[in-house]
Steps between C-alpha positions, in 0.01 A plus 500: 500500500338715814764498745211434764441229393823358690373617804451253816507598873791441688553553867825642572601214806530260202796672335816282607735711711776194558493215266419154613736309717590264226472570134355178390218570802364766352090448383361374145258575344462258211236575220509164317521521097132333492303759637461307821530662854744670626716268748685628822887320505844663522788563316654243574184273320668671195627243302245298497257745330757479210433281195821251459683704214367858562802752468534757804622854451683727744558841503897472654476842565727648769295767718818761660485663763372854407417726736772738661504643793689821560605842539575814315846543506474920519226498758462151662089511393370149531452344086356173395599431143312234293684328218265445205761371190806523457601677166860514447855594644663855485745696660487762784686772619461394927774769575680754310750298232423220628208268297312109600308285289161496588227267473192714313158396633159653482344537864201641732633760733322596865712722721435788744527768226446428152827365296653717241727418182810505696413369837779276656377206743701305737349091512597375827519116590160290614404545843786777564437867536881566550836409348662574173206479184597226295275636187446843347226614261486814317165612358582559113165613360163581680193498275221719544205305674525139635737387255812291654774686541863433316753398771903391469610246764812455592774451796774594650709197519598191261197328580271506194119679525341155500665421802463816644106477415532127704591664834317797463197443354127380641286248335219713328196342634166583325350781662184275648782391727486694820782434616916580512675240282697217745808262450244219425360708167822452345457144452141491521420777220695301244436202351718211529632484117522887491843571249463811308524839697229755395156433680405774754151263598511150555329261208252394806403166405843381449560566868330154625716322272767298712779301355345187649192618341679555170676148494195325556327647206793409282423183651199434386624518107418916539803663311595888601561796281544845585465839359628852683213796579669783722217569653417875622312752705261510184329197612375688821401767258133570611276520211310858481291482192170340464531312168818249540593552129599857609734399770896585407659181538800518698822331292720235623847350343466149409694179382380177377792285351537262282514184751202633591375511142585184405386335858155671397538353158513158665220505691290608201658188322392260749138652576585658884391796680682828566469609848635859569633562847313817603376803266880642461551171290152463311594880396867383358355231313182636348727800423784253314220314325565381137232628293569238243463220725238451731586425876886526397748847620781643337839590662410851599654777682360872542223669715129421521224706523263195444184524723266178522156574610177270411494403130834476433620189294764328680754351295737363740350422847279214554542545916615735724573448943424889607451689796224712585500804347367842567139642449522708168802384359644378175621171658142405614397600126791261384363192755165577393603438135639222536260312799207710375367822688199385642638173620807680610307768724287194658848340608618884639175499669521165637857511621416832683207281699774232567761803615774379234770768539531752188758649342873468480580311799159332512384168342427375149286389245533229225296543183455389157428655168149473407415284193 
C-alpha cells in the first residue's frame, strides 16, 4: 500500500511529554465492534468493553535502562552509547594479563569525535558527573554507515553488568520526548507485569494497565495470558519508501509459550475473543499463528519480521487496546488492518479535534477486528 495513505495531521503540542497522573486516567477512545461511534471513556472503563470470557494478552516485556552516559577513558570526550540487543558474552583483555567477561551488545554511538574499533568508555552513575565509573564499554566493531556498533560491557568490581547497567543507565525515551529522562520514568516507562529483560521501548499500551485494573478484568470471568516481544528502536524506524511493501521490516525476538497456547486454545473452545494488549503483542501472536488451525498459536520462539498493513488476514487477534501511533508508520498500518484504515484515520482525526494525547505516554484506543 502507498505509504501516504497513513498520513493525518498532527500538531506537535499533542505529543505527551509526561504521562498522565494516574495510569487508569489516561483517555479512551473506544471504536465499538458494531460499527457504531466512537465513545470518549477511560482506561479505567476497560473491563467493561470486554466480552465475559475474552482472553487478554500481554507483552511482559521488561524495557532496561539503555542509554549510557559517559566518557572516553583516553580523552574524557563526552559519549552517549545506545544499547540495541544484546548478542552474547566474551572475554576482554581491560589491562595487560589481566581479562573480564563482558556482556556483548549491539549499540548507537554519539560522542564528540567519532568512535573507533577500540575506543574505551568510562559509564558513570545517574545524575553524577564525578566518582569512580561503575561500568565500562569497549567499542568492538564499528560498521561502515549507520549500522550499530559492537560494544563489550563490563565492570570493575563483583557486581554483575546488569546491575551495573541499573545504576548507570537512563531510560531510553522515544525520541518525540523532549526531554532528560527523570526518577519517575523508571516506574512509569514500564508496565506493571514487565518480567523479561530485553525491551529498549516500552510496549505503550500496556503502560495504562494497573494491577487494580488487571484484577478487575480477571474479575469479570476475563482470563490473562502473555507472550514476550523485546521491543526495539526498529519500531521508531521512520519509513522512507513510498510503497509500504518495500519497507525493511525491522526484526524483533519473540516468545509465545505454551500456557499461552493452550489458554488461546481455550478461548477458541468456548467461542471468546482474543484481545492483544498493544501492537508488540498482536505482532507475537499473528507471528506464532498455527497455520493448521484457525485463530489458534503455536509455542514459538525466534525473531519476526512480520509487518501487518491493510489486507492482512488476522489469525489470532479479534481486539486490540493501542495507543496512538505515528503518521507514516507500520503500527498505524497494523491498527488500520485490524479497525480498518478509513475508519481508523476518522478516529486519528477525531481524537486530534478532541486533543487526546499521542504517542507513547499519551492515551489509547480500543478497537475491534472488522467482520
Amino acid at each position: 500500500m502507498r505509504v501516504d495513505a497513513l498520513h493525518y495531521d498532527l500538531p506537535s503540542g499533542l505529543i505527551a511529554q509526561h504521562p498522565a497522573a494516574r495510569r487508569e486516567l489516561a483517555r479512551l477512545m473506544h471504536l465499538p465492534p458494531d460499527g457504531g461511534e466512537p465513545l470518549h471513556l477511560r482506561v479505567e472503563d476497560l473491563p467493561e468493553l470486554l466480552p465475559p470470557g475474552t482472553l487478554v494478552v500481554v507483552n511482559d516485556t521488561r524495557v532496561i535502562p539503555a542509554r549510557l552516559l559517559g566518557r572516553k577513558r583516553a580523552t574524557g570526550g563526552r559519549v552517549e552509547l545506545l544499547l540495541v540487543r544484546r548478542v552474547g558474552d566474551g572475554a576482554i583483555e581491560v589491562r595487560p594479563g589481566e581479562r573480564r567477561a563482558a556482556a556483548l551488545w549491539r549499540a548507537l554511538g554519539r560522542a564528540t569525535k567519532p568512535l573507533r574499533a577500540g575506543t574505551d568508555v568510562e559509564v558513570l552513575a545517574r545524575n553524577s558527573a564525578e566518582g569512580a565509573p561503575l561500568l565500562f564499554a569497549r567499542v568492538i566493531e564499528k560498521p561502515a554507515g549507520d549500522e550499530p556498533l559492537t560494544v563489550a560491557l563490563w565492570t570493575d568490581s563483583v557486581a554483575s553488568v546488569e546491575a551495573a547497567l541499573g545504576a548507570c543507565g537512563h531510560v531510553p525515551l522515544p525520541p518525540y520526548i523532549k526531554r532528560a529522562d527523570g526518577p519517575d520514568d523508571m516506574e512509569r516507562y514500564q508496565t506493571v507485569y514487565a518480567r523479561h529483560d530485553g525491551a529498549v521501548a516500552a510496549p505503550t499500551a500496556g503502560l495504562h494497565l494497573t494491577r487494580s485494573l488487571i484484577e478487575r478484568i480477571a474479575a469479570r470471568g476475563c482470563p490473562i495470558a502473555r507472550v514476550t516481544l523485546h521491543v526495539g528502536l526498529g519500531t521508531f524506524q521512520p519509513v522512507a519508501v513510498d510503497d509500504l511493501d518495500r519497507h525493511p521490516m525491522h526484526s524483533e525476538p519473540f516468545v509465545v509459550g505454551q500456557a499461552t497456547a493452550d489458554a488461546v486454545a481455550r478461548a477458541r473452545g468456548d467461542g471468546a475473543r482474543v484481545v492483544a494488549i498493544g501492537t508488540t503483542t498482536a505482532r507475537a501472536l499473528e507471528s506464532a499463528a498455527d497455520p493448521e488451525r484457525a485463530g489458534h498459536v503455536r509455542p514459538s520462539e525466534g525473531d519476526t519480521r512480520v509487518l501487518i498493513q491493510p489486507g492482512h488476514s488476522w489469525r489470532v487477534v479479534d481486539g486490540m487496546l493501542t495507543n496512538f501511533h505515528l503518521p507514516r508508520s507500520t503500527l498505524l498500518a497494523m491498527v488500520g488492518a485490524l479497525g480498518g484504515l478509513d475508519r481508523v484515520l476518522a478516529a486519528y482525526r477525531l481524537a486530534v479535534r478532541e486533543r487526546y494525547r499521542f504517542f507513547s505516554y499519551g492515551d489509547a484506543m480500543m478497537l475491534w477486528r472488522r467482520s
